[in-house]
DOTIDREN-926405 format. One record per atom (N, C-alpha, C): atom name; x, y, z; residue number from 1; chain. Coordinates in nm, 2 decimals, decimal comma, always signed. Example, Ala and Ser with C-alpha at 12.3 -4.5 7.8 and 13.67 -1.06 7.14 Angstrom:
BEGIN
ATOM atomo     px     py     pz num cadena
ATOM     N  +1,32  -0,57  +0,78   1      A
ATOM    CA  +1,23  -0,45  +0,78   1      A
ATOM     C  +1,32  -0,33  +0,78   1      A
ATOM     N  +1,28  -0,22  +0,71   2      A
ATOM    CA  +1,37  -0,11  +0,71   2      A
ATOM     C  +1,29  +0,00  +0,79   2      A
END
This chain:
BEGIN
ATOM atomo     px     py     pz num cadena
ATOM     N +11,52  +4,23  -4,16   1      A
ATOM    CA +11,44  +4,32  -4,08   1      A
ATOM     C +11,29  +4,29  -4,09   1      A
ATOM     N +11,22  +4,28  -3,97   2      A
ATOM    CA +11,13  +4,24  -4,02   2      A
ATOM     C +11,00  +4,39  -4,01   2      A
ATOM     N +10,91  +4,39  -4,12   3      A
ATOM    CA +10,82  +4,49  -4,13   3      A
ATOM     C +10,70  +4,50  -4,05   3      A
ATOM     N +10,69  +4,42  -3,98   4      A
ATOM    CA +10,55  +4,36  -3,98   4      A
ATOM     C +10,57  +4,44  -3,82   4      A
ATOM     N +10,46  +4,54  -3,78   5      A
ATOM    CA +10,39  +4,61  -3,69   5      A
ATOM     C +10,40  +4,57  -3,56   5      A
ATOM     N +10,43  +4,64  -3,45   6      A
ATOM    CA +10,35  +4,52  -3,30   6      A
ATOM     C +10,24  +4,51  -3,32   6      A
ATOM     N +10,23  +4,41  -3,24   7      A
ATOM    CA +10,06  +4,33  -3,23   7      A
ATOM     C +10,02  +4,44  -3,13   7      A
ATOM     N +10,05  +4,48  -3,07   8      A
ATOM    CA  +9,99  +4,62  -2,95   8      A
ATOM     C +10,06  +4,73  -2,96   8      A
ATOM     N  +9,97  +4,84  -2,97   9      A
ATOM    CA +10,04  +4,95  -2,99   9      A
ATOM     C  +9,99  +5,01  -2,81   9      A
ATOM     N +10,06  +5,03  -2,71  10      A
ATOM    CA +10,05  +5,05  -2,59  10      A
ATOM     C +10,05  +5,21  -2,55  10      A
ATOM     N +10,01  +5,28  -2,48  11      A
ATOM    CA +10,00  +5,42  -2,44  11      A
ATOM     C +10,06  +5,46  -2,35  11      A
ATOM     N +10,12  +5,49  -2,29  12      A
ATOM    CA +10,17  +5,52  -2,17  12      A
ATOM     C +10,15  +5,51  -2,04  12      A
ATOM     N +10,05  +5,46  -2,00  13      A
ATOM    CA  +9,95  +5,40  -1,91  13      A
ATOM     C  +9,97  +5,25  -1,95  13      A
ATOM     N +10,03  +5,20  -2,01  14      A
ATOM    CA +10,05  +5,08  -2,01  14      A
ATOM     C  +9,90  +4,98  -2,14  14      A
ATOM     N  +9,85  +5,08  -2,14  15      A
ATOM    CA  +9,68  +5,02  -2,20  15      A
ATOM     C  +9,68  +5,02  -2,34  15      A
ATOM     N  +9,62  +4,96  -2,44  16      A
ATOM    CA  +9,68  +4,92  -2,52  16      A
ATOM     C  +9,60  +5,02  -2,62  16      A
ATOM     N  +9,61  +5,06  -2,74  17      A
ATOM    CA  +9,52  +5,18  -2,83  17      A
ATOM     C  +9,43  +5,07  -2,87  17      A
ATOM     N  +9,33  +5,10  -2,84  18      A
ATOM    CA  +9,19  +5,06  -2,96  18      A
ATOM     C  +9,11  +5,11  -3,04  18      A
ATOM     N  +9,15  +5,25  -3,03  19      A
ATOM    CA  +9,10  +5,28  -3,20  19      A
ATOM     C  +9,14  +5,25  -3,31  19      A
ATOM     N  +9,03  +5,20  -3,39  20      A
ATOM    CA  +9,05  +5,12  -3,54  20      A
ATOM     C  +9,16  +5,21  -3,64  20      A
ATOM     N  +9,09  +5,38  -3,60  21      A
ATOM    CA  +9,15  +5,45  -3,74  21      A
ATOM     C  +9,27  +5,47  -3,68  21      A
ATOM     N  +9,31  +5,49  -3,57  22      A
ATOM    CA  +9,43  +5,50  -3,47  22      A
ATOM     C  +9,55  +5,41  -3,51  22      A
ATOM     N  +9,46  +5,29  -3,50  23      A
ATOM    CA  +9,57  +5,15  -3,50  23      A
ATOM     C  +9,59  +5,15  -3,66  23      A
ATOM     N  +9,50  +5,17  -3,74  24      A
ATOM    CA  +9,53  +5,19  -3,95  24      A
ATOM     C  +9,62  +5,31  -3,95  24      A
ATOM     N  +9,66  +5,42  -3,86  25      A
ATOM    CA  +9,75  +5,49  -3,94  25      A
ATOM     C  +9,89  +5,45  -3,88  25      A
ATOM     N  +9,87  +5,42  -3,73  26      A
ATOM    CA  +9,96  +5,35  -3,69  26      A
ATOM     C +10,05  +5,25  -3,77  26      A
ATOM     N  +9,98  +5,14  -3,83  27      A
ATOM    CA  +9,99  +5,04  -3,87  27      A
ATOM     C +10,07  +5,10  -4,02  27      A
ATOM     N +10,03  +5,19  -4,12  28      A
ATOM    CA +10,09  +5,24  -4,20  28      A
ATOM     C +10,19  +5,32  -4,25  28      A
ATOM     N +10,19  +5,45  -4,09  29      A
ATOM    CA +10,33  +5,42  -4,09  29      A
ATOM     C +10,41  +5,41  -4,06  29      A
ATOM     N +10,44  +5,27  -3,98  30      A
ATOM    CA +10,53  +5,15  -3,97  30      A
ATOM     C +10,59  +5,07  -4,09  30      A
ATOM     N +10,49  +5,06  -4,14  31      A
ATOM    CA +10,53  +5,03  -4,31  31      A
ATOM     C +10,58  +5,10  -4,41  31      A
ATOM     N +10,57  +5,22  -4,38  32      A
ATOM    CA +10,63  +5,34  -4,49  32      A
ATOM     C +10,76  +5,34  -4,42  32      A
ATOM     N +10,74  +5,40  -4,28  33      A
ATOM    CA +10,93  +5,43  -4,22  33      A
ATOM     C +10,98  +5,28  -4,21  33      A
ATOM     N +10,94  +5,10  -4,21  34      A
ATOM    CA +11,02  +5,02  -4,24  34      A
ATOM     C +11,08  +5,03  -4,37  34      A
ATOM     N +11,01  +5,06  -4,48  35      A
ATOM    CA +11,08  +5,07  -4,61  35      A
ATOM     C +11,16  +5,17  -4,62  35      A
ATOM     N +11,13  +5,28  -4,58  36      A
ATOM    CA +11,21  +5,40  -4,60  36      A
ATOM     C +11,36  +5,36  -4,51  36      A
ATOM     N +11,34  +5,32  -4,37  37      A
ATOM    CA +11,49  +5,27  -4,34  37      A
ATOM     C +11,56  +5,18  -4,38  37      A
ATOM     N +11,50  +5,06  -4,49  38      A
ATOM    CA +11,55  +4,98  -4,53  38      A
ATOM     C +11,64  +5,01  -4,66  38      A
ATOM     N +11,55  +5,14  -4,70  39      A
ATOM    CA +11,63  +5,16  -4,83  39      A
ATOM     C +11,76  +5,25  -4,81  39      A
ATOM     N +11,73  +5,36  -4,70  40      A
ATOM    CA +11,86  +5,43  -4,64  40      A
ATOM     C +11,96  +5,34  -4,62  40      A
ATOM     N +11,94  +5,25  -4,55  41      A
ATOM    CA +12,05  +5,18  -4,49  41      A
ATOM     C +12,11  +5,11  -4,59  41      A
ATOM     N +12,03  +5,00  -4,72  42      A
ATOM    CA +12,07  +4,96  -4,78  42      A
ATOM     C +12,17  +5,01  -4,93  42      A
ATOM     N +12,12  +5,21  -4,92  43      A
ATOM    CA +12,18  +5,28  -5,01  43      A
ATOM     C +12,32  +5,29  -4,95  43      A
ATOM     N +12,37  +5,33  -4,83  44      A
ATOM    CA +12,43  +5,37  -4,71  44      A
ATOM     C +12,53  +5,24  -4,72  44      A
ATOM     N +12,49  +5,15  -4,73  45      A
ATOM    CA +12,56  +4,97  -4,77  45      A
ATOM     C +12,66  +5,03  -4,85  45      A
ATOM     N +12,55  +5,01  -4,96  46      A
ATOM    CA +12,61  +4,98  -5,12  46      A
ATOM     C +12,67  +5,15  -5,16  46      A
ATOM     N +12,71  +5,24  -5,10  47      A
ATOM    CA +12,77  +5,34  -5,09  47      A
ATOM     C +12,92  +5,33  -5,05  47      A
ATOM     N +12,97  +5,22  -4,94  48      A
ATOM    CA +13,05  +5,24  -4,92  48      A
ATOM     C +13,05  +5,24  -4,74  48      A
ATOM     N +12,90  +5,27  -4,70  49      A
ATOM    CA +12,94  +5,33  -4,52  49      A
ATOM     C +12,95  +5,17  -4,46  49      A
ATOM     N +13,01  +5,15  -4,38  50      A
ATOM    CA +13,02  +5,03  -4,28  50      A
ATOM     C +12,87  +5,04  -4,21  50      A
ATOM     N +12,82  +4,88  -4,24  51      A
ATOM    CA +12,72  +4,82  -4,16  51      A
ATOM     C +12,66  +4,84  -4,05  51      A
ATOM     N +12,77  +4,81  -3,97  52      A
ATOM    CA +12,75  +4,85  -3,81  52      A
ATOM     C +12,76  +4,99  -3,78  52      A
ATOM     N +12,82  +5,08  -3,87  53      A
ATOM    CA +12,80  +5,21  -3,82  53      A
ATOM     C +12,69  +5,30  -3,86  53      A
ATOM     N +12,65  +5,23  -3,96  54      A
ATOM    CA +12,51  +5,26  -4,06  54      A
ATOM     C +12,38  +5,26  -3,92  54      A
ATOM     N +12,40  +5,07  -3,89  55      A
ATOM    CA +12,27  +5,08  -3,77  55      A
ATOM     C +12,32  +5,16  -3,64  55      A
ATOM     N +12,45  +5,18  -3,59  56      A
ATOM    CA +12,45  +5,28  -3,48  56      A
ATOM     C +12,42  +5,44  -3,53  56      A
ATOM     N +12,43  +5,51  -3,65  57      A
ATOM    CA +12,40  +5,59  -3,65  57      A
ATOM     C +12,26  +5,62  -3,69  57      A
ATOM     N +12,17  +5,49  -3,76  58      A
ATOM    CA +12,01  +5,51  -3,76  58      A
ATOM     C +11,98  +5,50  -3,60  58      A
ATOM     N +12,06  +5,44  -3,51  59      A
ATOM    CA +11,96  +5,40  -3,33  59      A
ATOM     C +12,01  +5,54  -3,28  59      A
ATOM     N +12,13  +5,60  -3,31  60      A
ATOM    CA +12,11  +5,72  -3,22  60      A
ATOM     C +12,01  +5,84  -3,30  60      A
ATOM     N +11,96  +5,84  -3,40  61      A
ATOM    CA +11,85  +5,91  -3,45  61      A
ATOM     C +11,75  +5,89  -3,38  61      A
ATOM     N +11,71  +5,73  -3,35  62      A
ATOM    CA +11,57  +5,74  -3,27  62      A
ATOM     C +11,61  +5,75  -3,17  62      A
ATOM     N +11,72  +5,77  -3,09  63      A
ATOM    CA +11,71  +5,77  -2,94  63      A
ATOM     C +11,70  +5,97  -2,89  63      A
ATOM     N +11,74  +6,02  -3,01  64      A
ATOM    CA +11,74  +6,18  -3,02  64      A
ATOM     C +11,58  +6,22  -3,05  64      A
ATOM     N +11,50  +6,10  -3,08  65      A
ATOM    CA +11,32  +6,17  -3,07  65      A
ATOM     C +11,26  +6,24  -2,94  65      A
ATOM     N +11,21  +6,27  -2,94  66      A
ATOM    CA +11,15  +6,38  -2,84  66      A
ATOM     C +11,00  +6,38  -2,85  66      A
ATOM     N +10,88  +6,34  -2,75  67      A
ATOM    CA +10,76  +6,37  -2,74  67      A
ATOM     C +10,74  +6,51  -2,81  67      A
ATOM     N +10,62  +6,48  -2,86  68      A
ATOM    CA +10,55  +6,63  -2,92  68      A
ATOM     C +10,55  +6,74  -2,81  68      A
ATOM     N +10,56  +6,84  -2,82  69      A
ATOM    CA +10,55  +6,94  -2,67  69      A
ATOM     C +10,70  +6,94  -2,62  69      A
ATOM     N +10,78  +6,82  -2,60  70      A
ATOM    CA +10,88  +6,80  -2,44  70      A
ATOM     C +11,00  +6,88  -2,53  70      A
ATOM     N +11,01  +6,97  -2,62  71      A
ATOM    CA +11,08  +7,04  -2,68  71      A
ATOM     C +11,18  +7,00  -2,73  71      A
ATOM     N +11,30  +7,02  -2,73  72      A
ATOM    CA +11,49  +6,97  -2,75  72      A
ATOM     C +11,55  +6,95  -2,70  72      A
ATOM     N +11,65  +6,84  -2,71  73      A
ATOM    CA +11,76  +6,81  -2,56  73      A
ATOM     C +11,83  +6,94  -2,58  73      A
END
């Protein structure tokens, strides 16, 4: 898995973020939630859960996120 950030963090408008403090906390926690899912998943392994159902049940977590404000499915 690799840790390392996008090179563009993009807005919704398609335009890319250019704030410095913006893109440093951005940048940070990418790196915190990469380790933190690496270690879920890796406990989740060595636990006993099957692989494949490990990463399908981390992708339907992110697919259940929701914009700040757009409420709950």
């Amino acid at each position: 898995m690799s840790a390392a950030p996008p090179r563009r963090w993009l807005q919704p408008d398609g335009a890319p973020v250019s704030c410095r403090e913006k893109i440093r906390v951005l940048e940070e926690n990418w790196q915190e939630l990469a380790e933190t899912l690496r270690d879920a998943y890796e406990d989740a392994v060595l636990m006993g859960v099957d692989p494949a159902e490990m990463k399908r049940l981390l992708a339907e977590l992110v697919e259940g996120l929701t914009p700040p404000g757009a409420g709950t499915p």
